[in-house]
C-alpha positions in Angstrom: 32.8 39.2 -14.0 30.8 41.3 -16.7 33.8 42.1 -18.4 35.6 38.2 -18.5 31.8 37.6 -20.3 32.1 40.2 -22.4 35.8 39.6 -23.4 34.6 35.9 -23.9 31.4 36.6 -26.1 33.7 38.8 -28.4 35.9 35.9 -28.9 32.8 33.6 -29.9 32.0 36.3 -32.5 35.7 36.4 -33.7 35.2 32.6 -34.3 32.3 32.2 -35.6 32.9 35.1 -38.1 36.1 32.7 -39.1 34.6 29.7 -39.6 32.2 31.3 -42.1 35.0 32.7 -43.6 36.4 29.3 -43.9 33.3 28.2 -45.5 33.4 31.1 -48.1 37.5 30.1 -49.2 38.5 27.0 -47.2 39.7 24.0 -48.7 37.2 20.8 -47.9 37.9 17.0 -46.8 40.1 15.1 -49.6 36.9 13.0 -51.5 35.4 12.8 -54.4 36.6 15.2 -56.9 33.5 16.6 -60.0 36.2 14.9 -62.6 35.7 11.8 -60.5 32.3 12.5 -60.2 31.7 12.8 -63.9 34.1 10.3 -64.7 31.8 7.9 -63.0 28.5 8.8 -64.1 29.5 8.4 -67.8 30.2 4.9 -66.9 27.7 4.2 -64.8 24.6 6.3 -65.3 21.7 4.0 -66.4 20.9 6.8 -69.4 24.3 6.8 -70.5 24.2 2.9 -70.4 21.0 3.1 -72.3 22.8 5.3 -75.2 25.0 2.6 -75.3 22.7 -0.1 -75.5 21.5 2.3 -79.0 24.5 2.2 -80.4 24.6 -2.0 -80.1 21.3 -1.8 -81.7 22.3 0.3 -84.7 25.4 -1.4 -85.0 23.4 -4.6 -85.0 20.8 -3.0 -87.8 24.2 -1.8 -90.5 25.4 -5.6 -90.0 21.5 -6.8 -90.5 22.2 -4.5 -93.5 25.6 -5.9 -95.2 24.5 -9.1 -95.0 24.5 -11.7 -97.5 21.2 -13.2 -98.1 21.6 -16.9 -97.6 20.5 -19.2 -100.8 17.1 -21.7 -100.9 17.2 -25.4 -101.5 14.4 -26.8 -102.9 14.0 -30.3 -103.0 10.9 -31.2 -105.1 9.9 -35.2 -104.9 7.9 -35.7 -108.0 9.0 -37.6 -111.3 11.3 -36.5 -112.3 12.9 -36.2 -108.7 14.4 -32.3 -108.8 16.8 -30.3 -106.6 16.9 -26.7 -107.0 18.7 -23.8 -105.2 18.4 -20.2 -106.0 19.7 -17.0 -104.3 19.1 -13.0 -104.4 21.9 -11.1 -106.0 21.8 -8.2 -104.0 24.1 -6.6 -105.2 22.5 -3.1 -106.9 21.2 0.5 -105.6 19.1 -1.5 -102.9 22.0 -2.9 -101.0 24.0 0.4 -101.4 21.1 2.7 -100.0 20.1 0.3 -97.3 23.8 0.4 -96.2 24.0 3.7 -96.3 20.7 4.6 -94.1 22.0 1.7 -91.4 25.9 3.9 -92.1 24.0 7.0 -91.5 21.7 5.8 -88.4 25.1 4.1 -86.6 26.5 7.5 -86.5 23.6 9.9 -85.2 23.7 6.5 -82.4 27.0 7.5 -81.5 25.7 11.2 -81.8 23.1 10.4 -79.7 25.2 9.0 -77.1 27.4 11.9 -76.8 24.8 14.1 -76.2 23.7 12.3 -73.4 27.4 12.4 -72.1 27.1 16.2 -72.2 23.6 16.2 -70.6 24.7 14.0 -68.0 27.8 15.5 -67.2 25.6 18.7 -66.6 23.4 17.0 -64.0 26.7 15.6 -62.5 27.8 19.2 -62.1 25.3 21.0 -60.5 24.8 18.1 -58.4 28.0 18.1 -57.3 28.0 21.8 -56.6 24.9 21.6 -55.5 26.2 19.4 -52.3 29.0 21.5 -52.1 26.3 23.8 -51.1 24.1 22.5 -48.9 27.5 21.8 -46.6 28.4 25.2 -46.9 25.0 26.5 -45.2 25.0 23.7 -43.4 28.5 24.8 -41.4 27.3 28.3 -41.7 23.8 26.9 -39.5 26.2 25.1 -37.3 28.8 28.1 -36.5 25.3 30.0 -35.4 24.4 27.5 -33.6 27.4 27.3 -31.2 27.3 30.5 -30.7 23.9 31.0 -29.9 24.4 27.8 -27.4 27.2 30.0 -25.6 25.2 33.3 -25.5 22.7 31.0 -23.6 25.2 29.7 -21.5 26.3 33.1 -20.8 22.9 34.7 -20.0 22.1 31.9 -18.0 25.1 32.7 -16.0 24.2 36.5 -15.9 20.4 36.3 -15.3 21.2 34.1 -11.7 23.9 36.4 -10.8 20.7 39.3 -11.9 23.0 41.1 -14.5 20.3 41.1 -17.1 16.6 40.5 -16.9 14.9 36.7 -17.7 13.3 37.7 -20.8 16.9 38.1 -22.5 17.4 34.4 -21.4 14.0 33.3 -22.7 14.7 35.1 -26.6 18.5 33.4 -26.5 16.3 30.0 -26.0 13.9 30.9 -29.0 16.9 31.9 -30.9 18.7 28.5 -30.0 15.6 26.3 -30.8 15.2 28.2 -34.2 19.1 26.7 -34.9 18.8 23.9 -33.7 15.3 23.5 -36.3 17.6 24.9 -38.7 20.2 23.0 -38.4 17.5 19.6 -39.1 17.0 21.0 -42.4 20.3 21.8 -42.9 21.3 18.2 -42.2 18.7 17.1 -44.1 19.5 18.9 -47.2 22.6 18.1 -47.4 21.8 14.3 -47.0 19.0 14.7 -50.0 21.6 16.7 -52.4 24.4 13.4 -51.7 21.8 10.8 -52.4 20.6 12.9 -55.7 24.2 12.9 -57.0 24.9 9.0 -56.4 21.7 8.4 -58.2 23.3 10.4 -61.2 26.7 8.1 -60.6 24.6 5.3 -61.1 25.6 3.8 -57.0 23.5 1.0 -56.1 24.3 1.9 -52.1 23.9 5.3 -52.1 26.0 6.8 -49.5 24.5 9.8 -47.1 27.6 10.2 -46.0 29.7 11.3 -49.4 32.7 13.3 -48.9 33.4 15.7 -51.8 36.5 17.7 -52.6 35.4 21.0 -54.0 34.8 24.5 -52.7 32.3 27.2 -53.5 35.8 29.3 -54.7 34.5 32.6 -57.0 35.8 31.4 -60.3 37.7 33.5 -62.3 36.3 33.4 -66.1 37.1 35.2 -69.5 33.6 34.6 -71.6 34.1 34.4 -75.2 32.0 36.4 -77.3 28.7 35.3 -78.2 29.5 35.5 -82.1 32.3 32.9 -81.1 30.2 31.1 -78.6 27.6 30.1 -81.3 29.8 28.8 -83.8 31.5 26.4 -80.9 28.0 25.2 -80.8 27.3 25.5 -84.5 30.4 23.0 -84.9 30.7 21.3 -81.6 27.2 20.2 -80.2 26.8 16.3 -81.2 22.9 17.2 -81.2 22.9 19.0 -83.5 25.5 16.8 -85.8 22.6 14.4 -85.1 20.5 16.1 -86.9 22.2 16.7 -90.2 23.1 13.0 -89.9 19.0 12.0 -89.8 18.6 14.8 -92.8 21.2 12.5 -94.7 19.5 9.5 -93.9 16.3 10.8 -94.7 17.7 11.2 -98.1 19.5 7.7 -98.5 15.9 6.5 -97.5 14.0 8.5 -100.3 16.6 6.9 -102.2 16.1 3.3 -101.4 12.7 3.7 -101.6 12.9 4.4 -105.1 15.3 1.9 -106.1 12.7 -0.8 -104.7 11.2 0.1 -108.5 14.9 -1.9 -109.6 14.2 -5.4 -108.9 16.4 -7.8 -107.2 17.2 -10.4 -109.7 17.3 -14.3 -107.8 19.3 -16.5 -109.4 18.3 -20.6 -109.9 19.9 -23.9 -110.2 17.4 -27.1 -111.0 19.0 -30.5 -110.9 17.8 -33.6 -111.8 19.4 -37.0 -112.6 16.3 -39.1 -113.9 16.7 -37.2 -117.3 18.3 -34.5 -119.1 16.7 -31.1 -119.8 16.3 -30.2 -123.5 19.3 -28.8 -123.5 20.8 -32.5 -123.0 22.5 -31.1 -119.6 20.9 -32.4 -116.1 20.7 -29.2 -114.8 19.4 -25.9 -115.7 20.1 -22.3 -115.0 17.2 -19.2 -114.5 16.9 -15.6 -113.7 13.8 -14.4 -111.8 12.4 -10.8 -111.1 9.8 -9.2 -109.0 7.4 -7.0 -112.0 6.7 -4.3 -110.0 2.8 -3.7 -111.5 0.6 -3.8 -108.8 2.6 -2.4 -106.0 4.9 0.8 -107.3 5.8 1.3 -104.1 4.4 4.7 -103.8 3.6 4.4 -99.9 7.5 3.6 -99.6 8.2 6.7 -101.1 5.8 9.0 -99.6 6.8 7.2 -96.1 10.4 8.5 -97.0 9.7 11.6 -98.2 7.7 12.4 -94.7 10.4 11.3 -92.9 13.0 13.5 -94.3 10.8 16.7 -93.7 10.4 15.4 -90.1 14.2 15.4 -89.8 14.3 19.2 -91.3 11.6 20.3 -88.9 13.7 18.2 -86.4 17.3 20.4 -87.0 15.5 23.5 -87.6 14.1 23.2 -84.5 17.3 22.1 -82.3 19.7 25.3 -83.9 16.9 27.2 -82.8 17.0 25.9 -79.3 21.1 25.3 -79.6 20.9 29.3 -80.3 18.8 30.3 -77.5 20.5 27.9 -75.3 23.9 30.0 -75.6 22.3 33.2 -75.9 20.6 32.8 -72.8 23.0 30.7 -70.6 25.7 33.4 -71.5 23.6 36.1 -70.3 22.8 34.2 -67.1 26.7 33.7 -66.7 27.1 37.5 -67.2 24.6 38.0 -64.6 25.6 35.8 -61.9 29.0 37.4 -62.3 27.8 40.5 -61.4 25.6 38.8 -58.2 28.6 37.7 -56.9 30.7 40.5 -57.7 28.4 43.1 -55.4 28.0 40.6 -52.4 31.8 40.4 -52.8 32.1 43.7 -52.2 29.1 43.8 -49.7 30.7 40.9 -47.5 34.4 42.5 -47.6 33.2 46.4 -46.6 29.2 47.3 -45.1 28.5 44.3 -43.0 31.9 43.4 -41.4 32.1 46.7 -40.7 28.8 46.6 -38.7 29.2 43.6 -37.0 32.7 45.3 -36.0 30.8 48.2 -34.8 28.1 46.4 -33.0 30.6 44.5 -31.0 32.5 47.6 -30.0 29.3 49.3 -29.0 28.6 46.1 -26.8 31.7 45.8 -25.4 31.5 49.6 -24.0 27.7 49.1 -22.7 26.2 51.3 -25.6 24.1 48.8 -27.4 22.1 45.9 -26.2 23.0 41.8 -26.8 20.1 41.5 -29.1 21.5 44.5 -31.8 24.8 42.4 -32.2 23.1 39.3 -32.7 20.9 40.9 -35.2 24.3 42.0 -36.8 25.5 38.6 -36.7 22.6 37.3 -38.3 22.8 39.6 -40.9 26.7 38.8 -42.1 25.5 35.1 -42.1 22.5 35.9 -44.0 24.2 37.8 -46.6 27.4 35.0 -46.1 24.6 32.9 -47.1 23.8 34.7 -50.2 26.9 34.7 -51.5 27.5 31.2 -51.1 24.4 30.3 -53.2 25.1 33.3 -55.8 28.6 31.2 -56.0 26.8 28.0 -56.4 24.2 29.8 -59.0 27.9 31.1 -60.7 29.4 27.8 -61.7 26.0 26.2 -62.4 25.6 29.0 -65.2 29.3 28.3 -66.4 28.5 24.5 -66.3 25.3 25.3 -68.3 27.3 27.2 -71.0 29.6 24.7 -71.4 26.7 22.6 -72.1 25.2 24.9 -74.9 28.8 24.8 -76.6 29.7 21.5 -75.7 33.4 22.9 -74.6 34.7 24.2 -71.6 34.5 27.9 -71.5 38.1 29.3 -70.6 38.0 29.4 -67.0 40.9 29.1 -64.0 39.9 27.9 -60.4 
């Protein structure tokens, strides 16, 4: 009888040790894939509608820009009875440096938007791996689980038949109820991480229930240099084309401030039939111009002149961040590598090997129940480990590709 139980607890170990295994490499449920994922949140996500919605705005202000003025009748009723009409002829340095500040605002919009894209898409990652996760530890929680629920069974079994003394039966029970509290969390987490991700996808019926298609697979990555890595950024980061684009419209906006000192010249047309003019014509042609005396427009021009410092400080600022955002990122990459690399190693050689041991040593009476659940315990804490240093892996990847705005050369 002892040795059917003990043959049978060995195979629970055997098990248990594959499904964590499977955890670790197996493929998951066909879902939602992260392309799907991001390709959803870029057209749903309320900030990256919002970017849009800036964009309209901006496109709205360069049209509000090109436009025509429209003329002014004037009708006056005295004697003799006059109509008159006159309209701006914008068309000197104003209308050209009011375009181009509208030209130049449009495209840090569309800047603007693509930065939010990349941020997004960011979110949309880690959230994504960060269910992959929680499902991981979840099945890792559940594998211990049923096999803590058999070792009760099985000492149950034994402490009637007065094989082993109650106290073994009462710490299987404690070590039950602390997975089965476990396992709550677990549950719970994993519900939390799905409902953060729809909220990123912009779902209006979040789904607790989200099946994913991913796996917590060590990826297998070449980093570029961090000379090279900078000058993706340098030329691919859309904040920071953003800013050179506000620098330039800072300047068209010095610019138009000074041409406010060029008038607009408005031209006029006065009709009347009663009478002719002195020029024996009924109608009469004029030119008027604002005198700029009183107002030189000097607050325009400071105003202008504040702004375009504000955009310097503005891109000095964001390559100084864009810098220590690939710097830092890169070394995080490099370090989570080497994370996963060691518990690799640790997972393949030390603690297999101990759990192998322990069940031998049970198995031949030489150790108690206790030391090979403790030896269990430990490969699922480490298995545990490994899984999040994974999950900590690709969320540094995701977060350089961020701080170049590219992909980093990487193969699943």
């Amino acid at each position: 009888m002892r040795r059917v139980q003990i043959v049978w607890l060995l195979s629970l170990f055997a098990i248990s040790t594959g499904q964590a295994q499977s955890v670790v490499d197996g493929p998951t449920a066909v879902g939602l894939t992260l392309s799907q994922a991001v390709a959803l949140a870029l057209r749903h996500n309320l900030d990256v509608r919002t970017a849009r919605s800036t964009i309209d705005s901006a496109s709205a202000e360069g049209r509000i820009a090109r436009a025509i003025p429209n003329p002014l009748y004037i009708g006056s009723p005295n004697s003799p009875y006059q109509y008159g009409a006159s309209i701006p002829l914008d068309v000197g340095p104003q209308r050209l440096y009011r375009v181009r500040v509208s030209t130049f605002g449009i495209a840090a919009a569309n800047l603007d938007a693509r930065d939010v894209q990349r941020q997004v898409t960011l979110s949309v990652q880690r959230a994504f791996y960060d269910v992959l996760l929680s499902d991981a530890q979840r099945a890792l929680v559940i594998s211990r689980r049923t096999l803590l629920a058999q070792l009760h069974l099985a000492d149950s079994a034994r402490v009637r038949a007065g094989d082993i003394p109650e106290r073994n039966l009462t710490r299987s029970a404690i070590e039950l109820a602390r997975a089965d509290a476990d396992l709550v969390h677990a549950t719970l987490d994993a519900e939390n991480t799905r409902l953060s991700l729809q909220a990123l996808l912009g779902a209006t019926v979040p789904d607790a229930a989200l099946v994913l298609d991913g796996t917590l697979s060590t990826p297998n990555v070449q980093l570029p240099g961090l000379d090279t890595l900078l000058a993706r950024a340098t030329r691919d980061r859309p904040d920071l084309a953003a800013a050179q684009r506000r620098i330039e419209q800072g300047r068209a906006r010095r610019h138009l401030a000074a041409a406010s000192l060029i008038p607009i010249p408005e031209l006029t047309y006065v009709r009347q039939f009663s009478a002719p003019f002195e020029s024996g014509r009924y109608y009469s042609l004029g030119l008027q111009l604002e005198v700029p005396i009183f107002n030189m427009y000097r607050g325009q021009r400071e105003r202008a002149d504040a702004a375009n410092a504000i955009a310097g400080y503005a891109n000095e600022r964001i390559v100084a961040q864009a810098q220590r955002d690939v710097t830092s990122t890169r070394q995080n990459a490099v370090a989570q590598q080497s994370i996963v690399e060691q518990l690799t190693g640790a997972l393949s050689d030390a603690v297999d090997r101990n759990v192998t041991a322990a069940e031998y040593a049970y198995a031949h009476g030489a150790t108690s129940l206790l030391d090979v659940l403790d030896a269990v315990r430990a490969q699922q804490e480490l298995r545990s480990a490994y899984l999040l240093a994974v999950h900590d892996y690709w969320v540094a990847l995701f977060m350089l590709d961020a701080a170049v705005a590219m992909p980093t050369s990487r193969t699943p």
